[in-house]
ZAMARGU-4260 file (C-alpha; in steps of 0.2 Angstrom, whole numbers, plus 5000, padded with zeros to 4 digits):
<rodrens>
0) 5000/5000/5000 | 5008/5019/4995 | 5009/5029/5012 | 5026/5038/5005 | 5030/5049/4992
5) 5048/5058/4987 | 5051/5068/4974 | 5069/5071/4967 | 5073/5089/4964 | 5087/5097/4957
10) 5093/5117/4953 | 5083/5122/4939 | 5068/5110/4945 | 5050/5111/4936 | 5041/5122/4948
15) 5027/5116/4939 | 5033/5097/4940 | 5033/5101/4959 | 5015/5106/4962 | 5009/5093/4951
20) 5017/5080/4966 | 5011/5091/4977 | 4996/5093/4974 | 4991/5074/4971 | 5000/5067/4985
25) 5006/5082/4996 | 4989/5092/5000 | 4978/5083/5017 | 4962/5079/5011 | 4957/5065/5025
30) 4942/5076/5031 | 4934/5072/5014 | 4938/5053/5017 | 4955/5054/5003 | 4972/5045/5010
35) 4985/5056/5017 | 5004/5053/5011 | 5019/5056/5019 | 5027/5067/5005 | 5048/5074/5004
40) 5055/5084/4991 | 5074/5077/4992 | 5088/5083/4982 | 5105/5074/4979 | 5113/5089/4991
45) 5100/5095/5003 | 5098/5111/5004 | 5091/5130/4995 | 5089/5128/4976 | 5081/5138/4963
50) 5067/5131/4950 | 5068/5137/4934 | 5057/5150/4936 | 5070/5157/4952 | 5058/5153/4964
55) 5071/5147/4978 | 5065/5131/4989 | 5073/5123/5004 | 5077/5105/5003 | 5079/5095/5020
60) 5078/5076/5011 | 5092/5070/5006 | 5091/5052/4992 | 5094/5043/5008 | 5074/5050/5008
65) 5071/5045/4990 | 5075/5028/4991 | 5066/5022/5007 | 5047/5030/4996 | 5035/5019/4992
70) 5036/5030/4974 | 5050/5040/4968 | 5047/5054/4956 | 5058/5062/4944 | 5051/5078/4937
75) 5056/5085/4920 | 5076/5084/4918 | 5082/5098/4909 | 5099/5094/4905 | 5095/5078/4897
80) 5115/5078/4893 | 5119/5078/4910 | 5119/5062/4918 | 5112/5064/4935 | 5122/5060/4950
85) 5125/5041/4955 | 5119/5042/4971 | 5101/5046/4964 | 5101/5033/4952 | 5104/5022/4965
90) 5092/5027/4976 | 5079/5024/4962 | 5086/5007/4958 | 5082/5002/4977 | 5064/5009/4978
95) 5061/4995/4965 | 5071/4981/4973 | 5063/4987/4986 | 5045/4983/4977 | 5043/5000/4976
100) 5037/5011/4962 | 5046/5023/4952 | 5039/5040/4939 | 5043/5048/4927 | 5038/5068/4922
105) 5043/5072/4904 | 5062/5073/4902 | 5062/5065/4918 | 5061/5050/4908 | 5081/5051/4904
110) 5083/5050/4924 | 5075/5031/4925 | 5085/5027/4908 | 5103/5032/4915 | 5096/5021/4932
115) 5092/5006/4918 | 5077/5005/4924 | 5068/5005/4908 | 5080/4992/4900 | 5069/4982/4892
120) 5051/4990/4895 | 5038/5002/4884 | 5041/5020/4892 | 5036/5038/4886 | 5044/5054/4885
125) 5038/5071/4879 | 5035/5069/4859 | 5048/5082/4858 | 5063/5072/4866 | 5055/5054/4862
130) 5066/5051/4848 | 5082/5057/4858 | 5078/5044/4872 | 5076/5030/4860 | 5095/5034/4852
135) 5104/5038/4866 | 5095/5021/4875 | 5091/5009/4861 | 5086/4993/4875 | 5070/5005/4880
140) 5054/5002/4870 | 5051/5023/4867 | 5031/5026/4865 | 5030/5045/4859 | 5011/5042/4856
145) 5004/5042/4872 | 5001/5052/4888 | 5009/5039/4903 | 5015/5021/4900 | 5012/5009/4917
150) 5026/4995/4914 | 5022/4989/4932 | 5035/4997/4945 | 5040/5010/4933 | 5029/5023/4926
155) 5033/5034/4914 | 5023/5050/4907 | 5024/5061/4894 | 5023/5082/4895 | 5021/5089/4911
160) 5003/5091/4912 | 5004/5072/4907 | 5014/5069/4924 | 4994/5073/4931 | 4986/5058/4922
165) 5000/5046/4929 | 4999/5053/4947 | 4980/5049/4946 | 4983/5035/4937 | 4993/5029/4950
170) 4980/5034/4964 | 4966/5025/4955 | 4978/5007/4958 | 4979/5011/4976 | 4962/5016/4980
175) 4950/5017/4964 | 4938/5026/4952 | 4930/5036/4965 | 4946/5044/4977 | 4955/5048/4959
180) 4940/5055/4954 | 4938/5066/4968 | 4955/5073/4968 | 4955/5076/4950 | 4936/5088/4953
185) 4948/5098/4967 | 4961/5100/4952 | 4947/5104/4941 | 4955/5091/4928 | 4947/5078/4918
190) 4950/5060/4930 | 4956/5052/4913 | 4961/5059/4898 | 4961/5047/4880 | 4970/5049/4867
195) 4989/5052/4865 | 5001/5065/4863 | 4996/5067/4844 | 4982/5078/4852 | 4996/5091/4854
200) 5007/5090/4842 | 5006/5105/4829 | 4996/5102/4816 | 5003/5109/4800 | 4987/5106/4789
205) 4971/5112/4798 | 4953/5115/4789 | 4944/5117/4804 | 4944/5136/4814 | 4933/5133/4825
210) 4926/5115/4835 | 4910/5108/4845 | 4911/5111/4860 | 4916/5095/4870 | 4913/5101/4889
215) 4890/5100/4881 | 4896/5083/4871 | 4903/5073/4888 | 4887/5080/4898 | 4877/5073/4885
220) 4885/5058/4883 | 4886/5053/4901 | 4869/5056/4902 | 4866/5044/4889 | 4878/5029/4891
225) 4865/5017/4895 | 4859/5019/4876 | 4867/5012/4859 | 4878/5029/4854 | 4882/5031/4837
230) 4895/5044/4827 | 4880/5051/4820 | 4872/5054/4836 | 4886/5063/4845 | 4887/5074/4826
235) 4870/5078/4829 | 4873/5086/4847 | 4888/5098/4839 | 4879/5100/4824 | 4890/5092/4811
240) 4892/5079/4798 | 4897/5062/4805 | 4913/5062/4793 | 4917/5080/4800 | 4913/5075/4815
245) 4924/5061/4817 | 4939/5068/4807 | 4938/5085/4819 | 4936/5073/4834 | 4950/5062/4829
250) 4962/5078/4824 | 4961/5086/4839 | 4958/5073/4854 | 4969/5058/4849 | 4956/5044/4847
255) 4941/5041/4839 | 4923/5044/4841 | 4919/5026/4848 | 4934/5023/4858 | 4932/5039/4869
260) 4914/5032/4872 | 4919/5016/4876 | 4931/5023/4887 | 4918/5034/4898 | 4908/5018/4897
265) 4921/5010/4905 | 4923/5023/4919 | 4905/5023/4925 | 4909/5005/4926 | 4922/5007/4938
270) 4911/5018/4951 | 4895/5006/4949 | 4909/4994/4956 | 4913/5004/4968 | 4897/5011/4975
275) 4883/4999/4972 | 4881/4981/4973 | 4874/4979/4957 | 4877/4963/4946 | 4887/4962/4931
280) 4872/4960/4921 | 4865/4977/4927 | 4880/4986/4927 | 4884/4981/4909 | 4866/4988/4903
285) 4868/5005/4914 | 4885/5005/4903 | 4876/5002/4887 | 4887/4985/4885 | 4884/4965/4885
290) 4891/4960/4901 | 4903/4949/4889 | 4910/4965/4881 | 4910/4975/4900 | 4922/4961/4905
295) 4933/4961/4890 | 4936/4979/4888 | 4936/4981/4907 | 4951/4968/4908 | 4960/4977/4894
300) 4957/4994/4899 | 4963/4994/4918 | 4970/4976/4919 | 4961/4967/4932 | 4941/4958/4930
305) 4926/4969/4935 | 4925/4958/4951 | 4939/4958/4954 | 4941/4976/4954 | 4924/4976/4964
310) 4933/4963/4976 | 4946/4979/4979 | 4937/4995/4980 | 4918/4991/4984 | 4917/5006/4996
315) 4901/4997/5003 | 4902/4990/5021 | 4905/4972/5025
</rodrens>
């Protein structure tokens, strides 16, 4: 079970990187029933640095810190061609022999493959430094297509911003749909994103000024998961063609159409689990699925059987 979280920080450090671990796994939310962690920023030499902003920081951890966490965190490295002090690759190296877990922010990436720790494994990095990460470490499996990769003890994620859907990703293995779902309405963020980093690429060839608004299309949808949904019916709600429609959708979120509704099936999925003791059956029909499709996209999606999923999370008593 994660109680400890350290993050490794470094002069020049991501301010941002920073309040991104803070704010998942740093801010005390036990009196709206969320885990509390214990939570260090630790630094190779303790002591004040600046980010890159210049915003100095004190640092009273030193690796000693990072390496007895439950998860380490490497936030964006910005001297990719600086190999980072052997001390903190060891400490990452033991948080896994340890059982532990380690994560990568953007460039932070570089920080797990100088440790080895992706030897051998599917990572990320941000799509900007992907092809760098692959040459300079040709045993890593480099991803540049998606927003976090879970290779077990060692999770990697792509930009900055990314390093939010891993963090929750990681809060929804520890403790499920509903607690990851509830930090991510404090942060006023979406509790998981679909699609890959293609969504923010630059686009050199663009037809389309102007887009539907998708904040009124997932209110809709969610609204409506229980029903057969079709790319015609979500065209409708925008007021576009179907072909538009799915091109636009595609373009500009990374996915298509039916998989990000599958996806949102999926989700309400995860909280019926959770919070009610409905059968498969049910669940699978307030989803808009047959119960043998809900177990077969459920298994692919977060890796483990609706029940038992519901075995682990069911927030009801007894």
């Amino acid at each position: 079970m994660l109680s400890s979280v350290a993050v490794l920080a470094y002069e020049g450090v991501s301010t941002f990187g920073l309040g991104v671990t803070a704010e998942v796994f740093g801010c005390d939310r036990r009196g709206e029933g969320i885990p509390r962690y214990e939570y260090f920023v630790t630094a190779a030499q303790p002591g004040v640095i600046r980010t890159d902003v210049g915003m100095p920081i004190l640092v009273e951890s030193g690796v000693d810190r990072l390496a007895s966490a439950d998860l380490a965190v490497a936030v964006c490295w910005d001297s990719i061609d600086t190999r980072p002090p052997e001390p903190v690759l060891a400490a990452l190296r033991t948080v896994v022999d340890r059982g532990g877990r380690v994560l990568s922010q953007c460039t932070g990436a570089f920080v797990l493959a100088a440790a080895g720790l992706l030897d051998g494994r599917r990572a990320t990095t941000h799509w900007k430094y992907a092809a760098e990460l692959a040459r300079r470490y040709p045993q890593v499996d480099v991803d540049p297509g998606v927003l976090y990769v879970d290779a077990g003890q060692v999770i990697t994620s792509a930009g900055t911003a990314a390093g939010i859907d891993a963090c929750l990703h990681v809060i929804r293995l520890e403790h499920g749909a509903a607690v990851a779902n509830e930090i991510a309405r404090h942060m006023v963020v979406a509790p998981h994103r679909d699609g890959g980093q293609a969504q923010f690429v630059p686009v050199l060839v663009d037809d389309t000024t102007d887009g539907p608004d998708l904040a009124t299309l997932h209110d809709w949808v969610a609204g409506h998961l229980g029903e057969p949904l079709t790319v015609a019916d979500l065209a409708r709600q925008v007021h576009m063609s179907p072909r538009t429609f799915a091109r636009w959708f595609t373009a500009h979120t990374g996915t298509t159409p039916h998989q990000w509704v599958t996806s949102q099936r999926l989700i309400l999925a995860q909280e019926l689990l959770e919070r009610t003791d409905h059968g498969i059956e049910r669940i699978a029909a307030d989803c808009g699925l047959a119960p043998m499709m809900l177990r077969r996209h459920f298994t692919r999606r977060w890796g483990i059987t609706p029940q038992a999923y519901r075995n682990r999370f069911s927030q009801l008593a007894g």
